[in-house]
ZANUKOL-747161 format. One record per residue: residue number from 1; residue in three letters; chain; x, y, z of N, C-alpha, C in turn. Coordinates in pm, whole numbers. Each point is the difference from the previous one (the first is absolute). Layout:
REM residues N
NODE, torgu, fipa, numi, n.east, n.north, n.up, ca.east, ca.north, ca.up, c.east, c.north, c.up
NODE, NUM, ALA, A, X, Y, Z, X, Y, Z, X, Y, Z
...
REM end
This chain:
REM residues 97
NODE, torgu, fipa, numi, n.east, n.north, n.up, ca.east, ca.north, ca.up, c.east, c.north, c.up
NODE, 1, UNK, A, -5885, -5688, -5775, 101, -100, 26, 116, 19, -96
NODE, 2, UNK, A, 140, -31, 32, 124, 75, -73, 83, -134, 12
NODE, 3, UNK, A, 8, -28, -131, 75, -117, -36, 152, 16, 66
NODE, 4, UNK, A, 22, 93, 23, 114, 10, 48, 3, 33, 152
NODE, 5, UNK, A, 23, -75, 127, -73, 69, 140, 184, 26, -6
NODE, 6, UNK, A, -18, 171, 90, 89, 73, 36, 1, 22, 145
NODE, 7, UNK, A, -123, -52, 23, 25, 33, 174, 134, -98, 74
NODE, 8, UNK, A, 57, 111, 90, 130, -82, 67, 147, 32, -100
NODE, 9, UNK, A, -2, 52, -69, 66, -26, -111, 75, 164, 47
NODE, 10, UNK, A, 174, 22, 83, 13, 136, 42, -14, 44, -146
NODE, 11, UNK, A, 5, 148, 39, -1, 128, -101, 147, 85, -16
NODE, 12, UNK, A, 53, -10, -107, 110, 140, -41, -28, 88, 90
NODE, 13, UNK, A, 130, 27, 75, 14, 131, 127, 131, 30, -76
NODE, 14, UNK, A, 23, 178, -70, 85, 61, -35, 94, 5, 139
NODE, 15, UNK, A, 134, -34, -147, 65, 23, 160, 46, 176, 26
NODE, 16, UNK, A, 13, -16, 134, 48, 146, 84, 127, 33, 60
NODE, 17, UNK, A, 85, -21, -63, 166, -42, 91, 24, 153, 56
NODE, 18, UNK, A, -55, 81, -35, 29, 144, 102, -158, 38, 118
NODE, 19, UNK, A, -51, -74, -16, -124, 8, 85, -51, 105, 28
NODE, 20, UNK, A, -41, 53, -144, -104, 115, 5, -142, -39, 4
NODE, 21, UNK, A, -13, 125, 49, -163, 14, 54, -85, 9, -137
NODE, 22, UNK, A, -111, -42, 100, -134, 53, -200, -21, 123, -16
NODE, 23, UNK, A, 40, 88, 66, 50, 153, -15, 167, 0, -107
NODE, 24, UNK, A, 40, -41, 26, 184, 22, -49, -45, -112, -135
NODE, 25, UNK, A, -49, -86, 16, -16, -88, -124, -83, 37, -180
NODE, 26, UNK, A, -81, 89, 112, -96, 67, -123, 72, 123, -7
NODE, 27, UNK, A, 87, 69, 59, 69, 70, -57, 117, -30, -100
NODE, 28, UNK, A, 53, -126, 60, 92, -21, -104, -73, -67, -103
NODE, 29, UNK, A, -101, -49, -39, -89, -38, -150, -22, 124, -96
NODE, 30, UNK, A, -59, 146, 78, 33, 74, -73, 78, 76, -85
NODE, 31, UNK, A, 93, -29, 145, 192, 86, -71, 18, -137, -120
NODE, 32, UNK, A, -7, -139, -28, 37, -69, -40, -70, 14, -153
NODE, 33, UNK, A, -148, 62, -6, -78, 48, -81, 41, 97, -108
NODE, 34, UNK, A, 56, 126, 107, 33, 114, -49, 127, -39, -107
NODE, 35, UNK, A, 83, -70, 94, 155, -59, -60, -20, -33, -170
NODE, 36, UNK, A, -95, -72, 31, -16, -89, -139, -57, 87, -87
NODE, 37, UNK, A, -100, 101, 59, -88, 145, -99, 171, 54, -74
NODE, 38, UNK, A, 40, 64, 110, 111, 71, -82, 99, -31, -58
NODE, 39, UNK, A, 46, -102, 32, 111, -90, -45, -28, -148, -48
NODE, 40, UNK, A, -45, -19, -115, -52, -94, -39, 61, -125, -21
NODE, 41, UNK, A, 176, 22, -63, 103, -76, 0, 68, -42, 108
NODE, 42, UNK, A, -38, 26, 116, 110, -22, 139, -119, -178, 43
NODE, 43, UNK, A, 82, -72, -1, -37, -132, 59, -100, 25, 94
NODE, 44, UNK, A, -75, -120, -22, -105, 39, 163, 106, -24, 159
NODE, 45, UNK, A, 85, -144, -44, 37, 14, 152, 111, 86, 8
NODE, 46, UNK, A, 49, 82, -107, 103, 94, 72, -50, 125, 58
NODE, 47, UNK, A, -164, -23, -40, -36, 129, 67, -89, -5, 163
NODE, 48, UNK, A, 13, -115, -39, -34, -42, 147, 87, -8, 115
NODE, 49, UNK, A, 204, -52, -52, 61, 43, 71, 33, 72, 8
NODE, 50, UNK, A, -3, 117, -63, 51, 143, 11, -117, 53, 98
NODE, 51, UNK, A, -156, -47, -24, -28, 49, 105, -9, -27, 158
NODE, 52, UNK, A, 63, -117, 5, 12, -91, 133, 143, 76, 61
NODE, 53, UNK, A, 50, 12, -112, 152, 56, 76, -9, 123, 9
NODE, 54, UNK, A, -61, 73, -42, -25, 145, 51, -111, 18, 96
NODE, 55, UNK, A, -69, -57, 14, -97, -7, 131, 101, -47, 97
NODE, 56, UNK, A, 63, -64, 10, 68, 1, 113, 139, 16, 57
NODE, 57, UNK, A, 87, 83, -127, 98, 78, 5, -8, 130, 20
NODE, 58, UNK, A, 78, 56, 135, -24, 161, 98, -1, 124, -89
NODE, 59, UNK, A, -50, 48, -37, -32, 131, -82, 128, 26, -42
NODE, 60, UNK, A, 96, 30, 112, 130, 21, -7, 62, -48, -85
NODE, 61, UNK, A, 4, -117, -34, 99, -127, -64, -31, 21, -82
NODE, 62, UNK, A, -138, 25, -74, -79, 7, -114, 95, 154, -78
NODE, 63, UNK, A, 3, 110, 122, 42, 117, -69, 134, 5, -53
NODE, 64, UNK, A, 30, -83, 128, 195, 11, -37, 11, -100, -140
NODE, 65, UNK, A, -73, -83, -50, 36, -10, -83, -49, 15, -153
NODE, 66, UNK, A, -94, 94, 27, -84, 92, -106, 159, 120, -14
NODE, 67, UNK, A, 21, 67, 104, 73, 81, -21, 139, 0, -27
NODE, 68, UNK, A, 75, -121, 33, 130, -99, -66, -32, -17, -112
NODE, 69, UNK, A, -71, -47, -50, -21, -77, -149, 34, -104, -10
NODE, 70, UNK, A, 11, -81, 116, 44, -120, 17, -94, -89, -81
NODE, 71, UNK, A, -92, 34, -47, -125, -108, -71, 49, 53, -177
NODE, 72, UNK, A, 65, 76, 2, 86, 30, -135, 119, -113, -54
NODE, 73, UNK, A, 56, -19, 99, 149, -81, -24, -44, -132, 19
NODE, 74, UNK, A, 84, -55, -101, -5, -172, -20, 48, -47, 135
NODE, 75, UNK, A, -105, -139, 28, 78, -66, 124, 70, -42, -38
NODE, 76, UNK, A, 95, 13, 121, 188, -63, -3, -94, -130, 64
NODE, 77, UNK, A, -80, -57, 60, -2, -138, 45, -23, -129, -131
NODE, 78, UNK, A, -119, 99, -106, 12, -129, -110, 85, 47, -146
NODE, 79, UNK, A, 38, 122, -1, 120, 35, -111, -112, 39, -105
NODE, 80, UNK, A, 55, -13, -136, -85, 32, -102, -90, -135, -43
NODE, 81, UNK, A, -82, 51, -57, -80, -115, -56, 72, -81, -137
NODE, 82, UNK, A, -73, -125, 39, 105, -123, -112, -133, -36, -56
NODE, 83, UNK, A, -100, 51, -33, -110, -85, -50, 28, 12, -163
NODE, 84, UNK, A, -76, -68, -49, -6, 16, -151, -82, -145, -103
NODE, 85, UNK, A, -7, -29, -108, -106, -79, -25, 43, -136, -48
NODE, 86, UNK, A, -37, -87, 117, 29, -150, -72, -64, -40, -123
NODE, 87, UNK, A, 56, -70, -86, -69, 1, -146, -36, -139, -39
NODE, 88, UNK, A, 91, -89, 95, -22, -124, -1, 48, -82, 143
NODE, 89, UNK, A, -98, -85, 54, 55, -92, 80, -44, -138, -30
NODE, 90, UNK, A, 63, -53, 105, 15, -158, 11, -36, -40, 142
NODE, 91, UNK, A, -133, -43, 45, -7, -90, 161, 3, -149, -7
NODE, 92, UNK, A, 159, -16, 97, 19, -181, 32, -47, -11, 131
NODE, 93, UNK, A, -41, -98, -58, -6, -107, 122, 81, -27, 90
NODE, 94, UNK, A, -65, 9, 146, 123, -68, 44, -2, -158, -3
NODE, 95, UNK, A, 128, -92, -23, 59, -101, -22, -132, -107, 107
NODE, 96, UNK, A, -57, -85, -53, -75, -96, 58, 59, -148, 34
NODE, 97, UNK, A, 24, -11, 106, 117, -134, 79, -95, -108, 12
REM end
């Protein structure tokens, strides 16, 4: 007897927004495996979208821009990076009426 009853209670279903198969899924756990073996510093979910977007970007697109170097050059959409280290803040409130 389980002090805690779970029956009825749904279960966590990963989500699937490209609706791969349990063939394509356990492939991508491995590639996602490997990612992290060799490249230890690359985020988990950027390697997950890199591999979502290359699974389903045309070989082609992939080459033309292996062979441009377009993955070389800064995007013109967000410019250079402005990050750098806040050293101090302050959170207000908002105003209570």
């Amino acid at each position: 007897m389980s002090l805690c009853p779970t029956t009825g209670l749904p279960r966590h279903q990963p989500s699937n927004p490209y609706n791969y198969s349990k063939t394509e899924l356990a492939k991508r756990k491995k590639a996602l495996i490997d990612i992290e073996r060799d490249f230890p510093k690359v985020p988990k979910l950027w390697a997950e979208w890199l591999y979502d977007v290359m699974e389903h970007m045309p070989p082609e697109e992939i080459e033309r821009i292996i062979n441009n170097g377009e993955w070389e050059k800064p995007s013109e959409k967000y410019g250079e990076a402005k990050g750098g280290l806040l050293k101090t803040a302050e959170v207000l409130d908002a105003p209570v009426d």
